[in-house]
Structures are given as structure tokens and as C-alpha cells.
C-alpha positions in Angstrom: 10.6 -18.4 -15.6 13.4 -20.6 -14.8 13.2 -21.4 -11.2 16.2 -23.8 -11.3 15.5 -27.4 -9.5 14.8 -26.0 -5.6 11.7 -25.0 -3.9 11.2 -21.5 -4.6 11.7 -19.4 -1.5 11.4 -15.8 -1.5 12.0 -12.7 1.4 10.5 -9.6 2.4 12.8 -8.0 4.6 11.9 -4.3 5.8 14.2 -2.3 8.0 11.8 -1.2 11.5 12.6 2.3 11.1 9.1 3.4 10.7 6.0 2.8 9.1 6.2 0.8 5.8 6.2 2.7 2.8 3.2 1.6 0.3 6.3 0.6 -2.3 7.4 -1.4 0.4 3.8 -3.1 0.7 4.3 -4.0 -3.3 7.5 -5.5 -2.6 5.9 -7.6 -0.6 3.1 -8.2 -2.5 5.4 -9.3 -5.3 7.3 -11.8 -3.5 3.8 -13.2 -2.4 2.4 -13.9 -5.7 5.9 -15.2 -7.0 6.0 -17.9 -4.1 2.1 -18.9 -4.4 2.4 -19.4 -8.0 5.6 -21.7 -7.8 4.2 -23.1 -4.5 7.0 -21.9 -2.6 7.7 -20.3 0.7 7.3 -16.5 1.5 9.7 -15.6 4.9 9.7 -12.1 6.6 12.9 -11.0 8.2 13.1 -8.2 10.0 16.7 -6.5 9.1 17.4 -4.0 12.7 21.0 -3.8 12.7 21.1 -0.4 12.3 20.1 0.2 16.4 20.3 4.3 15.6 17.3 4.0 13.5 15.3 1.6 15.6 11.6 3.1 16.1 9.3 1.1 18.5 6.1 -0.5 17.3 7.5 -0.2 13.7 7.8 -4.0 13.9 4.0 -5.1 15.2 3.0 -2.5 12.3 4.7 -4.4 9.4 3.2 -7.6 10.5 -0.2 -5.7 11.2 -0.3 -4.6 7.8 0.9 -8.0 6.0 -1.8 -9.3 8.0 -4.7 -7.0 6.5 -3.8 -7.4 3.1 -3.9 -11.1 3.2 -0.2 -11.4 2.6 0.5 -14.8 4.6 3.8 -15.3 5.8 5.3 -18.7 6.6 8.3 -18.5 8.4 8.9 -15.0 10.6 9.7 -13.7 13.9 5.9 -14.2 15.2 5.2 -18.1 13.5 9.3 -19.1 13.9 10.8 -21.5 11.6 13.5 -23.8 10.7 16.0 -20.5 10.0 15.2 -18.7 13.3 16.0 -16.2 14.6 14.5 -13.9 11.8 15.7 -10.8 13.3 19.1 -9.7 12.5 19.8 -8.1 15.9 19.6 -11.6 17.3 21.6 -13.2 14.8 25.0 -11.1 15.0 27.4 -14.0 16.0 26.8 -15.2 12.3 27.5 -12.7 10.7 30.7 -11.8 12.6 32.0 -15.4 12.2 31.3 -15.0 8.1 33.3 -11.5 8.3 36.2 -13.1 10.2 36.7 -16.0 7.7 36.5 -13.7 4.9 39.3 -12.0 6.5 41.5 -14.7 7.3 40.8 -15.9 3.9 42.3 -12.8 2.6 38.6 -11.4 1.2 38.4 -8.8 3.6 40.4 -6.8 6.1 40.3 -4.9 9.5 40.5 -1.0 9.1 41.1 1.1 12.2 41.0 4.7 10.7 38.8 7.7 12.4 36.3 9.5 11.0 39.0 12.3 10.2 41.1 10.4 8.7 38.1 9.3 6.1 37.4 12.8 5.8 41.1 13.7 4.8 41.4 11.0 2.6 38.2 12.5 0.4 39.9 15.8 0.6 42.6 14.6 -1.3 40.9 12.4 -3.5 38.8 15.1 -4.4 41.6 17.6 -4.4 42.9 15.4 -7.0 40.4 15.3 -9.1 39.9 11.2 -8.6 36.6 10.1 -10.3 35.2 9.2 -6.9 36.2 9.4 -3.1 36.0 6.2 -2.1 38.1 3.8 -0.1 39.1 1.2 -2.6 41.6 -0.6 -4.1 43.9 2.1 -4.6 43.2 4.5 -1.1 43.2 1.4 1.2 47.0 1.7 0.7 47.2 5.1 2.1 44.9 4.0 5.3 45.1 2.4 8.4 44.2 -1.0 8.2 45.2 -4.5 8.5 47.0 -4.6 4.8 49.3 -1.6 5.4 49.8 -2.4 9.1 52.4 -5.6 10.2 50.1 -8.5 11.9 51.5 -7.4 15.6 49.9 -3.7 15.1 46.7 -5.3 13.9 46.7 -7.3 17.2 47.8 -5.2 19.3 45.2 -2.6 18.3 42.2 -5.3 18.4 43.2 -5.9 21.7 43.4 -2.9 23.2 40.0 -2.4 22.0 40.4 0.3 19.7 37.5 0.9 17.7 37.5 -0.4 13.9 35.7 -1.7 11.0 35.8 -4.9 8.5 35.9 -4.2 5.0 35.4 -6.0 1.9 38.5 -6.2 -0.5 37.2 -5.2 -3.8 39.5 -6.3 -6.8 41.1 -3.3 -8.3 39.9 -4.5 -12.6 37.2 -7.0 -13.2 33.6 -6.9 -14.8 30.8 -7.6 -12.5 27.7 -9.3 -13.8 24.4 -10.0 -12.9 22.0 -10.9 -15.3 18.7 -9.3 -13.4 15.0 -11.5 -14.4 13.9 -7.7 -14.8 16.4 -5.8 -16.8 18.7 -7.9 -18.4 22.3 -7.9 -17.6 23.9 -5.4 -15.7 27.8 -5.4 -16.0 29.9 -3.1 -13.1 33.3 -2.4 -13.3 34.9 -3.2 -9.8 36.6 0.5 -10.1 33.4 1.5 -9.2 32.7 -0.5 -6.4 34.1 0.7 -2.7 35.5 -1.4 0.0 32.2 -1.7 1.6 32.1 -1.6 5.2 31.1 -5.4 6.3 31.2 -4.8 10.1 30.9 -1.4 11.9 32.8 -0.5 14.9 29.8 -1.5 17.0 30.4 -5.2 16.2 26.7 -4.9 14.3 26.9 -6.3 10.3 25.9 -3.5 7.8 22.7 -4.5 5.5 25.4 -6.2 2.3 26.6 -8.7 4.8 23.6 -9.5 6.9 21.5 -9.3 3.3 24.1 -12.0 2.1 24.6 -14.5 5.0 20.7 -14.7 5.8 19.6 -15.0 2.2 22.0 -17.8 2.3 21.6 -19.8 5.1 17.8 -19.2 4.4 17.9 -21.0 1.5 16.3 -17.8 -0.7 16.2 -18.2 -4.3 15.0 -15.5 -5.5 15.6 -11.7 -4.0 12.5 -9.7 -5.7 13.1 -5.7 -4.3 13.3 -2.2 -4.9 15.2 -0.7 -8.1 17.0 1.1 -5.2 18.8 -1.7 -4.2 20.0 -2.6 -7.9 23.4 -0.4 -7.7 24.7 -2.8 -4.7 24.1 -5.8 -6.8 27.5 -6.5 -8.0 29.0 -6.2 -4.2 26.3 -8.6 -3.2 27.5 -11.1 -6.3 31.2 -10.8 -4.7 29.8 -11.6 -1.5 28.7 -14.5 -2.6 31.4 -15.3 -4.9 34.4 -14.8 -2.0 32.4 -16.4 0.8 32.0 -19.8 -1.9 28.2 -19.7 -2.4 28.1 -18.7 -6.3 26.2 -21.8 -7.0 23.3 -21.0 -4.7 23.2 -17.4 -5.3 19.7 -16.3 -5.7 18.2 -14.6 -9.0 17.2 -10.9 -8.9 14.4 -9.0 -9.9 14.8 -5.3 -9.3 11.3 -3.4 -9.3 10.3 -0.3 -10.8 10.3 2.4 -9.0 6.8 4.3 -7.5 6.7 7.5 -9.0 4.8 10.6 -8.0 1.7 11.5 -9.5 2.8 13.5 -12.6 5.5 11.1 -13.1 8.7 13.3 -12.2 11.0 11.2 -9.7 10.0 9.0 -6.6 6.8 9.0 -4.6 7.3 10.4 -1.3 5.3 11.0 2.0 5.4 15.0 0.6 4.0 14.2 -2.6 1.1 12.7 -0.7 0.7 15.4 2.0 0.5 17.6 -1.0 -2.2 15.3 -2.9 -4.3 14.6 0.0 -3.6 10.6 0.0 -2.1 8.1 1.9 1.3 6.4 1.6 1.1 4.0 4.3 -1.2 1.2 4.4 -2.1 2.2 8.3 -2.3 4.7 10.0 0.7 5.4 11.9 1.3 7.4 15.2 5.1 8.3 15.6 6.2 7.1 19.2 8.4 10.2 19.4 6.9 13.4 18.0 3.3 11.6 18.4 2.7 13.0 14.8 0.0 11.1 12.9 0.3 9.6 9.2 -3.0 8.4 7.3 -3.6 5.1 6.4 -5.1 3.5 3.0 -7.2 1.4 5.7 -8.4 4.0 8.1 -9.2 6.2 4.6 -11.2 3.4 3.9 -9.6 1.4 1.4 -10.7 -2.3 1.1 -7.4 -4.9 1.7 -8.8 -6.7 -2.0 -8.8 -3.2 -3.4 -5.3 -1.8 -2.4 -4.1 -5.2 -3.4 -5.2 -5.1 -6.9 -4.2 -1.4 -7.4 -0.8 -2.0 -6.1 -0.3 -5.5 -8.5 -1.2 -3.6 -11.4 1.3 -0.4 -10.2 4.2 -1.9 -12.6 2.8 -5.2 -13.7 0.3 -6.0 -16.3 -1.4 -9.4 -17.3 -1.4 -8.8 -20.8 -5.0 -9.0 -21.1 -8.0 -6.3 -20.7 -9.2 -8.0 -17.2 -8.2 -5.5 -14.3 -10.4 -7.1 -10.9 -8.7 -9.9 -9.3 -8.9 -11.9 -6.4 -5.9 -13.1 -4.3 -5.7 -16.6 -6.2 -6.1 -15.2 -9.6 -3.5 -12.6 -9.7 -1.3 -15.8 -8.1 -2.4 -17.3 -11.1 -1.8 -14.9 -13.9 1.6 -12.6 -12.1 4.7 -13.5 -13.4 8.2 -11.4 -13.2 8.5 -11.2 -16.8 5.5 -9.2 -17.5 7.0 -6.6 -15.1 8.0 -3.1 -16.2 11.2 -1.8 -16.0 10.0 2.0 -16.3 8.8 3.3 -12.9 4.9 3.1 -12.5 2.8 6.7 -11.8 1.3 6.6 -8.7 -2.7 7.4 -9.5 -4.6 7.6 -6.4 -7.6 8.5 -8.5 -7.5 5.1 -10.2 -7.0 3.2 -6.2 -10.2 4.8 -5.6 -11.7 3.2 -8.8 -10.6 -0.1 -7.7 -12.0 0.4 -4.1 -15.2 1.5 -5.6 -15.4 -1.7 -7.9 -14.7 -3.9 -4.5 -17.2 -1.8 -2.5 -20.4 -1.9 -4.8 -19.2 -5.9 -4.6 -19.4 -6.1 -1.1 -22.4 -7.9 0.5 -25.2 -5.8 2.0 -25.2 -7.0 5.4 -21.6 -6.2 5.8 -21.4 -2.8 4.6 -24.7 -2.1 6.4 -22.9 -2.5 10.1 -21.1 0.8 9.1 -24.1 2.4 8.5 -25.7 1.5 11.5 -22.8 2.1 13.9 -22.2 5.5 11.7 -26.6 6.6 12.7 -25.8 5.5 16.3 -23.2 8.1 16.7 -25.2 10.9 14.9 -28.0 10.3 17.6 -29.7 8.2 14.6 -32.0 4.9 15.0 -31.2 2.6 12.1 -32.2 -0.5 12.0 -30.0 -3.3 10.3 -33.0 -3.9 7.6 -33.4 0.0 6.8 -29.1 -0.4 6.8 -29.1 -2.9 4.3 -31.5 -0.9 1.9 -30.1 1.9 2.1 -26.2 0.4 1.3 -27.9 -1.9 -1.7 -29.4 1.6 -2.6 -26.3 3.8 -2.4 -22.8 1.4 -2.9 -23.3 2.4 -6.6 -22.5 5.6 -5.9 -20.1 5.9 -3.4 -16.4 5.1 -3.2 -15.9 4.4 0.7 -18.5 2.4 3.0 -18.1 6.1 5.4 -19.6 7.4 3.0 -22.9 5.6 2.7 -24.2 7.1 5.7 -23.0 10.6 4.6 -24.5 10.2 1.5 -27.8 8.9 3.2 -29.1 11.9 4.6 -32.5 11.4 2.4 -33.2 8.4 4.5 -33.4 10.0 8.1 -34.9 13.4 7.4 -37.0 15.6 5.2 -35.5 18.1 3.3 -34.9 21.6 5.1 -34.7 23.5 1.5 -35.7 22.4 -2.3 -33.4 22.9 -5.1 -34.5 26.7 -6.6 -33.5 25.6 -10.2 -35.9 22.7 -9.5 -38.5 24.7 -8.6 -38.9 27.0 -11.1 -38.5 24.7 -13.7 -40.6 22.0 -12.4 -43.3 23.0 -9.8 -46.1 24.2 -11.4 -50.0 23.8 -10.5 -50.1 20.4 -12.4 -47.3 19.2 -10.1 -49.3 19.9 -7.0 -52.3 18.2 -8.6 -50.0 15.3 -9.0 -49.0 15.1 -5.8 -51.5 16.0 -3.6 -53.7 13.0 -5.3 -50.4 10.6 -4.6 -50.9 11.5 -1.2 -54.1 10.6 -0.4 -53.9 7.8 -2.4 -51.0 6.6 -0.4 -53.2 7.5 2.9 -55.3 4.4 1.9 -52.7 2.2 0.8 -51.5 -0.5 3.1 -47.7 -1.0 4.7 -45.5 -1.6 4.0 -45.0 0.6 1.1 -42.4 -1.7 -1.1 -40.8 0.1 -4.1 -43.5 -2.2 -6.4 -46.6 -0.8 -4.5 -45.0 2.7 -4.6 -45.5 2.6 -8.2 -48.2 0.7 -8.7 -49.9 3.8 -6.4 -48.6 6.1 -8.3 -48.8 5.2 -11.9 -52.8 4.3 -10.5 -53.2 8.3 -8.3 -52.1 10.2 -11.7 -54.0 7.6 -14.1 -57.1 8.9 -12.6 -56.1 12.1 -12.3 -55.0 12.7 -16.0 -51.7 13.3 -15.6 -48.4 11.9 -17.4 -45.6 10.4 -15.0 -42.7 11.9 -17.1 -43.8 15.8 -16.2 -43.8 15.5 -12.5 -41.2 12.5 -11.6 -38.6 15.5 -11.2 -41.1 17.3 -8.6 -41.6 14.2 -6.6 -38.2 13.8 -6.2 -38.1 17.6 -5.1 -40.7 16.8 -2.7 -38.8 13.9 -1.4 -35.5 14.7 -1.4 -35.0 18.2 -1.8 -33.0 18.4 -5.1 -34.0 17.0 -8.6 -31.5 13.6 -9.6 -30.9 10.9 -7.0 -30.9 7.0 -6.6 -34.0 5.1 -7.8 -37.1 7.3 -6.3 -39.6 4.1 -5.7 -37.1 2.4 -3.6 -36.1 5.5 -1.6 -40.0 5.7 -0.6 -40.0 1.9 0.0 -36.8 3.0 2.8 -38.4 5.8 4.4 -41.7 4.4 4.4 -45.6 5.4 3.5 -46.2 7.8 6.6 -43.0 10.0 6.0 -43.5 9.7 2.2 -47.0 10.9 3.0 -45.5 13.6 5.4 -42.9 15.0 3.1 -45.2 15.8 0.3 -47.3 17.5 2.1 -44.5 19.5 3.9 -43.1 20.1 -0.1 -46.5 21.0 -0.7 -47.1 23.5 2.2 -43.7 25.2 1.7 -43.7 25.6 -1.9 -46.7 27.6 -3.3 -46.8 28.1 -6.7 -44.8 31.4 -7.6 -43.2 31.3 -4.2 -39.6 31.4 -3.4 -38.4 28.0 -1.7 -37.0 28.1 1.3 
């Protein structure tokens, strides 16, 4: 990857117009693990110049969700830094003195026409069967604007404070190219290029100028974003051309898109509505309709686990490992081994990853969930009976809520038995088997550790004559209710000798042989 000779310094800059979009989340992600590799600098900018958009809180929510997923950011508009300020609303006498000297420079130009005006103008472009109604190099002759009006009209009209815009001047026949560290070079024929708006009527810059001027005078060598973003790539490299920064334009990279589930076009908050997943890495609570979006985190996704899932959603490391940590996907991401197709969205294969990160997860901090999850069921856990049961059950779960959901075999006895179970299983050889289990546990001594459970067992049915493998399925019954579960000796060990001893004999007073159970 070349790199050229400057510290590598990359950008995330989201718009605040709402929560951030998970493909926004890998954007950022990228640009993370592209800095930390070179051992460069990762900036956030927030880009608010479009004030009609604006949604309050959207701002704390970006930085809130950076913050979860361990995406550090070193200079922003919470830690400052040499560039500040990083939000664009605050920096508009910059870009309005860049538009100016494009203008006096001949590069741009002031256009006062109204919106009917614009409108006509299609009309007859389209009425003429032109390949595209735009204002470009052949309209802008037909406008009102500063190169078809004499300098004293231009004047006179800024002056009297009528409303207008500043426009690029696109040339009229020249090749554009960009050779993109993703796709190669792309080559755009300046015919198909408008006379982008620069500076709206409102005095605010429009994303291309702001974009161009900050990545600039940030000193940002290398813009890693959305494929979106790719067909105003050749008016961003004559930006930089006509405002004399060529040499210190930044390389692109131009991501793949996210695509829905099944593959067909772009991921969408719908698509996940319809799937019953999240697109958002928090929950999010609009400020105006007070409608509320789910969250990857408040689902119950681990940061480590999105993380990975998102780094693999258009990348690959070329090798058959697929669970890394923060350092070593640093370590092993690189642009070239991006994809250029878009990448299928697969929530069933985030919750893979999430279970792979969960049944990783320390005892003691997955049992706190567990423990705060009994508390509000009018359960008493303790932390120790916690950590069994999560060591017990993380296996088999794919969210920590879901341990004490799944845990139900640890706080009470069963209130039915499996029939299937039943009739297969309990027989008068069963009840032998247990009944002789019970009183040997009666004499045993507590605690009851999964060890001594067998040992007691093995010893009760020894002396009884019976084999283990015929009636393992009916002490489970007994136990648990239903015939498969997680290891049997340390679920006795959890719930302990007296309520062992108290659910086989409630198994063994409810279920007569050749009765129905209840």
C-alpha cells in the first residue's frame, strides 16, 4: 500500500442527521484499522452544514457509539486538535473565502437564478431531448449568473442582497481520472459533470466544498468511504486541481456497498424491520416523533463481536482465521484485500460471532447479568450459583439475556415432564433407580459437587443392579422436566443435594408408572 512519504491521516465524517447507519459504523471501522496499522491519525468531523437536516442528540450518539466499539478518535470536536473547529457549521468563513478566490480566479461563478428559472431550464433541456438536465457548461449560458451578466449587475445584485449561489465552472471536454486503491481507475468525462453548487444561498458550503477544504487543511491522506460517494469523485479531483492542491490530494478507497440479506440492492432500516434485526449500533429514540430504533448493543451484541462481523462484511484476510481482536485485525486489514462487489448483510452469521465472544467471556462478568436479571424476577441468586450457572449455559446461548432465560432449571422444579420422555423412559426400573439415588443422597454430605454427584450415583445403582445408560434420561426427566440438557452432574452440583433430593421425589410422586404426566 503506497502511503506516499506523510503520516497517514484518515477521517470519518458523518452528517448528524440521525442515528448512524451500521455501513456507516464500517466506514469507520475501516479508517481505524487503516490509521493503527500505518500508525497514523484517525479525526472525526462532524459535516452539519446542511441546518434543514440537523436532528438533536444525533451528534453525542456518533461519538457514543465510536466509543463502544473501541474506535478511538484522536482529534474531534470532544478531544480538539490542531485543525479545530471539527464541525463544519463553525468553520463557514473558510469555506466562503476558498469559494470567493475560486471565483475571482475564474474557477467558479455567482449564479442568481430562482428556483423557476432552474425548473424551466430542465423543461427545455428535457424538451430537447439533451442527455441530462443539468446546468453545465453549455446551459450556464442561457442563465443568470455572473458569466452572462456585465460585472455592475453582478454587483449591484450582491448588494442588494438578492439571494444566489456559487458554482463550480466545469470544463466543457476533458477526461477526469482518479485511480481509486479499491477499483482501479475511474475515468469521467467532464460532459457529465454539473456545475455543482459550491455555496447555497444561505451563505452555508454544500458537502463537495466543505469535503475538499477540510480534507485539505486537515492534512488527510487518505479518504476511505462509501461506494456512494464514488460518482462525485472526479468534481472533488477538480476541486482540488482549480483550488492548487493536486499534489496533496488524498488517495481513495471507495467501499462496497451493504447489501440486504438476499443480496438484491442496499441494506435499509426496512430490510431490517422486516428481518427482525438491528441497523444501528444503539438504540435510538427520535427527538421528534419519539419513535424508537433497536440497537446491536441493547439486542445484546458484544462491541468485539460487531466489530469482527462488520471487518469481515467486505474484507477478508486471506486466511481461514475469522475471531480477531482489535490489534490483530490492525495487523492483518489492508485496503487491497477489500472487495469491490457489495457484501450480503447476514445477521445470522453476527450472531455466530457474538456467540463465539460470549462463551469467551469470563464467568464473573456474564454472571452480574444473571444476577441482576433473578433480582427483577423476584429471584435470589447469589453471584457463586451466577457464575455456575453462566460457565454451565454460555455454550449454548447467543446473548448474556439469555442465560437467565435459559436458566429456569436452576430456580425451580419442573411443573410438567416431557410425555415423549415418559413413555419411553419411565419404567419400574427407573423408579428403582431413583428412589435408591435419593436416599443415598439423604446420607451424603454438602455440598453436593458435580464429582460427589456421580460418585453417589454410579455407587446407589451399583448396589442396586442397575446400568447408568438406561435411566440417565429419567433422571434428567426428574430434574429438569424434559430429556436432553447441559451436563446433568453439574446441574445437581447448582441446585444443590436438598432440592435434588426434593425433585425426585416430586418426579417420583407425580409420575406413577402407566400414568399420564402432568
Amino acid at each position: 500500500m503506497n502511503t506516499d512519504q506523510r503520516e497517514v491521516r484518515v477521517r470519518f465524517a458523518p452528517s448528524p442527521t440521525g442515528p448512524l447507519h451500521i455501513g456507516g459504523v464500517r466506514t469507520a471501522l475501516y479508517n481505524y484499522l487503516f490509521a493503527r496499522k500505518y500508525g497514523g491519525q484517525m479525526l472525526l468531523r462532524i459535516e452539519d452544514t446542511d441546518q434543514n437536516r440537523f436532528v438533536p442528540g444525533a451528534e453525542d450518539y456518533i461519538i457514543e457509539s465510536l466509543n463502544w466499539l473501541g474506535i478511538t478518535i484522536d482529534e474531534g470536536p470532544v478531544n480538539g486538535g490542531p485543525h479545530a473547529p471539527y464541525r463544519q457549521s463553525e468553520r463557514s468563513e473558510i469555506y466562503r473565502k476558498e469559494a470567493e478566490r475560486l471565483v475571482a480566479e475564474g474557477k467558479a461563478y455567482y449564479a442568481f437564478d430562482t428556483a423557476e428559472e432552474l425548473e424551466a431550464m430542465r423543461k427545455r433541456m428535457e424538451e430537447a431531448n439533451a442527455p441530462a438536465a443539468q446546468y453545465n457548461a453549455i446551459t450556464r449560458l442561457q442563465m443568470k449568473n455572473s458569466l452572462t451578466l456585465s460585472a455592475g449587475e453582478v454587483q449591484e445584485r450582491i448588494a442588494s442582497g438578492a439571494p444566489y449561489v456559487i458554482r463550480l465552472k466545469v470544463p466543457r471536454k476533458e477526461d477526469v481520472r482518479l485511480n481509486d486503491l479499491i477499483r482501479g481507475w475511474v475515468v469521467v468525462h467532464s460532459s457529465q459533470i454539473d456545475d455543482k453548487v459550491l455555496i447555497k444561498s444561505d451563505g452555508l458550503p454544500t458537502y463537495h466544498l466543505a469535503n475538499i477544504v477540510d480534507d485539505h487543511l486537515m492534512g488527510i491522506t487518505h479518504v476511505i468511504r462509501g461506494e456512494e460517494w464514488l460518482p462525485s469523485a472526479p468534481l472533488h479531483v477538480l476541486l482540488y486541481r482549480f483550488l492548487g492542491w493536486e499534489s496533496t490530494m488524498p488517495q481513495f478507497a471507495h467501499l462496497p456497498l451493504l447489501l440486504k440479506p438476499d443480496g438484491n440492492g442496499k441494506l435499509s432500516k426496512r430490510d431490517a424491520d422486516l428481518g427482525g434485526f438491528p441497523v444501528f449500533p444503539l438504540q435510538w429514540k427520535d427527538p421528534f416523533t419519539q419513535a424508537v430504533a433497536r440497537g446491536f448493543r441493547e439486542d445484546g451484541y458484544l462491541p468485539e463481536a460487531l466489530v469482527n462481523f462488520l471487518a469481515f462484511l467486505g474484507w477478508n484476510p486471506g486466511t481461514e482465521q475469522e475471531l480477531f481482536t482489535m490489534d490483530e485485525l490492525i495487523q492483518a486489514f489492508s485496503l487491497e484485500q477489500i472487495h469491490k462487489a457489495g457484501a450480503r448483510f447476514d445477521i445470522q452469521k453476527a450472531k455466530w460471532f457474538n456467540h463465539e465472544y460470549l462463551r469467551r467471556q469470563p464467568n464473573d462478568r456474564l454472571a452480574e447479568a444473571v444476577v441482576r436479571q433473578a433480582a427483577a424476577d423476584g429471584v435470589d441468586c447469589p453471584v457463586e450459583k451466577a457464575e455456575k450457572i453462566t460457565g454451565l449455559m454460555k455454550e449454548r446461548v447467543t446473548f448474556a439475556h439469555e442465560l437467565y432465560a435459559e436458566s429456569a432449571i436452576f430456580f425451580r422444579a419442573p411443573e410438567s415432564y416431557d410425555p415423549a420422555v415418559v413413555s419411553g423412559k419411565w419404567n419400574d426400573e427407573a423408579v428403582r433407580a431413583l428412589t435408591a439415588f435419593r436416599d443415598a443422597l439423604a446420607s451424603a454430605e454438602d455440598p453436593l459437587t458435580a464429582e460427589a454427584a456421580k460418585t453417589v450415583l454410579a455407587t446407589s445403582l451399583a448396589e442396586a443392579g442397575i446400568k447408568q445408560g438406561k435411566i440417565m434420561q429419567a433422571l434428567r426427566l426428574a430434574i429438569t422436566g424434559v430429556g436432553a440438557g447441559p451436563d446433568l452432574m453439574i446441574t445437581l452440583e447448582i441446585i444443590g443435594r436438598q432440592e435434588t433430593i426434593d425433585r425426585l421425589q416430586l418426579a417420583l410422586d407425580k409420575l406413577a408408572v402407566g400414568s399420564s404426566p402432568s
